[in-house]
N, C-alpha and C positions, 0 to 999 in steps of 0.2 A: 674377786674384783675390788675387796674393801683397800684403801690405801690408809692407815694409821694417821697420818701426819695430813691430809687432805681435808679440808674444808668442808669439801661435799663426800656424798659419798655414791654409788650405783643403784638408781633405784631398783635393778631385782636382785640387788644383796638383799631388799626388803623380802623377797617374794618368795621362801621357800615354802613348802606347802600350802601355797594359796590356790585357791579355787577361781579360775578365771570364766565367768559367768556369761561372757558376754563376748565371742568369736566368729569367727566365720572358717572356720575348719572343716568343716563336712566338703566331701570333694566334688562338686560340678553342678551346683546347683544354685548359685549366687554369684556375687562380683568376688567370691574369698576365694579359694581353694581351687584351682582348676581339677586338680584328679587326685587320685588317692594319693600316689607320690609325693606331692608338695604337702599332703597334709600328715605325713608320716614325717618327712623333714622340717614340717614346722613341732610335730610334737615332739619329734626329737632335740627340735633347738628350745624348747620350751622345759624340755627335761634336765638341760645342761645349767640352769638355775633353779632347781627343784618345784619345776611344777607340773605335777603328774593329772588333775582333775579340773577336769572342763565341762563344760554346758554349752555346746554348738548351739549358736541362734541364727541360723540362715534367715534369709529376709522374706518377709509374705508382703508382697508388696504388687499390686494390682497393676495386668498389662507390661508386668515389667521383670520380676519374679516371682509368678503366681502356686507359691509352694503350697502343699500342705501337706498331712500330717503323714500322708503314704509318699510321697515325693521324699520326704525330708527323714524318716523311717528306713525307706530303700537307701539314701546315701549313707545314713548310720551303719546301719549293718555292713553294707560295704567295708566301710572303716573299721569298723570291732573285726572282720572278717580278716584285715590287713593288721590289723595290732597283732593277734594272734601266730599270723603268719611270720611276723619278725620277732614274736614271742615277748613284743613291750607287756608283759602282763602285771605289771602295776600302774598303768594308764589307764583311769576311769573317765570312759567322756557319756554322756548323755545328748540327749537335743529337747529345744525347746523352740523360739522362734525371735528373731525380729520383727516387730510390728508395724506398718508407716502406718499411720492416720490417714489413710484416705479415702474417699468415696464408697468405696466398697466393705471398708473395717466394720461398719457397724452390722452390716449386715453376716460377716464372718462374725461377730461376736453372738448373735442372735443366733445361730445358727450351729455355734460354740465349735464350729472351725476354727479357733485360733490353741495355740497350744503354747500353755503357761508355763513355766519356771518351777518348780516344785510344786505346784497343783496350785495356788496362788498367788504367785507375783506373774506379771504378764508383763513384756518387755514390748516399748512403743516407741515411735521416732517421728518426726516430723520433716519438710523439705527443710534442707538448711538456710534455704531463701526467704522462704515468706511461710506464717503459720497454717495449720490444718483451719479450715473454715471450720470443722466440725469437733476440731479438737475437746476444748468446754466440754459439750455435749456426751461425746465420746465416753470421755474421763468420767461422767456421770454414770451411762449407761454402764463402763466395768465397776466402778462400784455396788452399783446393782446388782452384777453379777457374782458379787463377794469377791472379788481381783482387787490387791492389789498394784494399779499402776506405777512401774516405773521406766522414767524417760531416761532416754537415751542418750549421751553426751550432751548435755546440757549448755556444755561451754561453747559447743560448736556452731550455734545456731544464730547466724551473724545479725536478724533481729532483736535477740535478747543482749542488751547491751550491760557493758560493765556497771551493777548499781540500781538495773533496773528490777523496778518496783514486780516485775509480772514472775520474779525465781522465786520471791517471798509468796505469793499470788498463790503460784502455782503449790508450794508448798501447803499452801491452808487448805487449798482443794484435795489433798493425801495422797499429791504425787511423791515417789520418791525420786532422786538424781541421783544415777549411776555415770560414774566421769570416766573417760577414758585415758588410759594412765600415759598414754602415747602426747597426750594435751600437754602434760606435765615439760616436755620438750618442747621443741621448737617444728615441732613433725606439720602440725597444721598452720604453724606459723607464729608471731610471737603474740597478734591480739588475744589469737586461743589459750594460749599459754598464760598470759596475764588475768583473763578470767576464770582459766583452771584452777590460779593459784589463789584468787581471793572466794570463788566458793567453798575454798578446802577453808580459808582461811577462819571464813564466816558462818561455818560449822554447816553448809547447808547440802553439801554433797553425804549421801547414805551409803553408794558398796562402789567399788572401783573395778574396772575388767583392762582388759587391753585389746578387743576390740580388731583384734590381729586380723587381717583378710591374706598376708601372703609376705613372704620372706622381706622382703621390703622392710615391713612393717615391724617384723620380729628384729632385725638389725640396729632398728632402729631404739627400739625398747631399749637395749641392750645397751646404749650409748648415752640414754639419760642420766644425768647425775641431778641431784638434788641437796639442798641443805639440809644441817641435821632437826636446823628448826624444821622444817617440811617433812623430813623423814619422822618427824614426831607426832604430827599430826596427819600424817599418811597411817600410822602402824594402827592404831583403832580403830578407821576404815576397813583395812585390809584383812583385822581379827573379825568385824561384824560381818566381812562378807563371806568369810571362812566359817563363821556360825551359822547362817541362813543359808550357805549354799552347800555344806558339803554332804 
């Protein structure tokens, strides 16, 4: 997809053996993947730019997506059952979980129902409207529990405004910000994209994923272009997420 003489260039020209952290591929158990199918053609279409290793994060999200680690376990193996069967056998995927912050989180964390990232980093989210009331607190308690927190699309959450003082906040508190690479377009729109591009700018974003839920998604990946200033300060994002996650 590289073009020589082009300006910009395709950001999964960036992406050949990166580790995408942060999905919704496992098939029929969240808003991602409806069945195995779609999620063998998404990994198919994710292979077509060399990215073979993933970490399925389906969402535990209370009343709404109430997974856990045997729900989320049976849809894995399905899937490794289906890679095998089409003989993808250089596709490594794992699971681990999305987290929303809500009323019932702390008591999955007490109770160490949630299931972290490499044993841990622990993947969390909030409504994109208005903050977790218990958020603060939360972020406390996984600390306590030796987790490191990190949130989830950072750019996406139409409270935390361009500049505002609570991304620096949130950082002192030992969140890290995981950006979705999808942001980097105009996929969520362009206010998203405009504060995609100045946390990257502002050194404050940590690993990058893409966040993919379903072909939509992955097309659209696929049609971002970026500058090579942005592809510059994309590429050491994308080597620290390849070192922590793969």
């Amino acid at each position: 997809m590289f073009h020589f003489f082009s300006k910009k260039r395709f950001l999964v020209d960036l992406l050949e053996g990166f580790v995408d952290m942060h999905n919704h591929l496992l098939p029929g158990i969240d808003d991602g993947s409806k069945n195995v199918t779609e999620s063998i053609s998404l990994i198919k279409g994710f292979q077509e730019f060399g990215v073979k290793h993933f970490i399925a994060t389906p969402h535990i999200m209370h009343n709404y997506h109430p997974n856990t680690a045997a729900t989320i376990g049976d849809a894995l193996t399905e899937l490794k059952n289906e890679l095998l069967s089409e003989n993808l056998m250089d596709v490594a995927i794992t699971a681990a979980a999305e987290h929303m912050v809500d009323a019932n989180f702390e008591t999955l964390l007490e109770e160490n129902g949630v299931m972290p990232i490499k044993k841990n980093y622990i993947l969390i989210e909030m409504s994109y409207l208005q903050p977790s009331i218990n958020f603060d607190v939360a972020v406390q308690k996984i600390a306590s529990k030796r987790l490191f927190p990190i949130l989830a699309h950072p750019e996406r959450y139409v409270y935390l405004k361009m500049g505002s003082s609570k991304f620096k906040r949130y950082k002192q508190q030992g969140l890290l910000f995981q950006l979705n690479l999808l942001s980097l377009g105009e996929h969520y729109g362009k206010d998203v994209q405009k504060k995609a591009f100045k946390l990257v700018e502002e050194g404050l974003i940590d690993f990058v994923a893409s966040d993919v839920h379903h072909m939509g998604h992955l097309n659209s990946l696929k049609e971002i272009k970026v500058t090579y200033k942005m592809a510059e300060n994309l590429l050491p994002l994308i080597e620290k997420t390849i070192y922590n996650f793969y």
